[in-house]
C-alpha positions in Angstrom: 0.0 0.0 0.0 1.3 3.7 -0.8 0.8 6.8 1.7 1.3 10.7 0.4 4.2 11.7 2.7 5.0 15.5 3.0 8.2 16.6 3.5 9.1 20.5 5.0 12.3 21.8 6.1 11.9 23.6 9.4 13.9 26.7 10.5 16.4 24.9 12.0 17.0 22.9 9.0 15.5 19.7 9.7 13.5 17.7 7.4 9.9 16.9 8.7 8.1 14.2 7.5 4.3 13.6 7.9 1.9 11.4 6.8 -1.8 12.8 6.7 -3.5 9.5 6.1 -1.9 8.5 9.4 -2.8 10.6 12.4 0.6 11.6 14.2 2.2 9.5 12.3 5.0 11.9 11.6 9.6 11.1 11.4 12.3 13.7 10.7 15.8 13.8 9.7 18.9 15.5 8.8 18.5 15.3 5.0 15.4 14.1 2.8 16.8 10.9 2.0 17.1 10.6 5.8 13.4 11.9 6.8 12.1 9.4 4.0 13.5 6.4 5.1 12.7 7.6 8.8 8.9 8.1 7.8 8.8 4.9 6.1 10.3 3.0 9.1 7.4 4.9 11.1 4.3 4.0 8.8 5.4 0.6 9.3 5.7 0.5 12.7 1.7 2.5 12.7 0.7 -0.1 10.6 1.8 -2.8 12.9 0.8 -1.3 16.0 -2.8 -1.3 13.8 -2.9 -4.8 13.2 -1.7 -6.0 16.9 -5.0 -3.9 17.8 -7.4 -5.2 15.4 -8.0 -1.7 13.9 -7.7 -0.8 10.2 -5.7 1.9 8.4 -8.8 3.1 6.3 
């Protein structure tokens, strides 16, 4: 399954990576290669967490 993921660079320089489908679901790093893989590592964890609970991403 793919998930929009937004990327923004905050004023201290720092990638933040968010993933509206996902509520909170949000990573950061130094550099956007960084804050994607970060992200990615998150919405898998989220989607995990998910399943352990019964619940559905949709």
């Amino acid at each position: 399954m793919r998930y929009r993921v937004y990327l923004e660079q905050d004023e201290d320089g720092v990638f933040v990576a968010t993933c509206p489908a996902l509520p909170g679901c949000v990573s950061q790093g130094n550099t956007r290669t960084e804050a994607t893989e970060n992200i990615r590592e998150a919405i898998e964890g989220y989607l995990k967490s998910l399943r352990k609970h019964g619940e559905s991403a949709e």
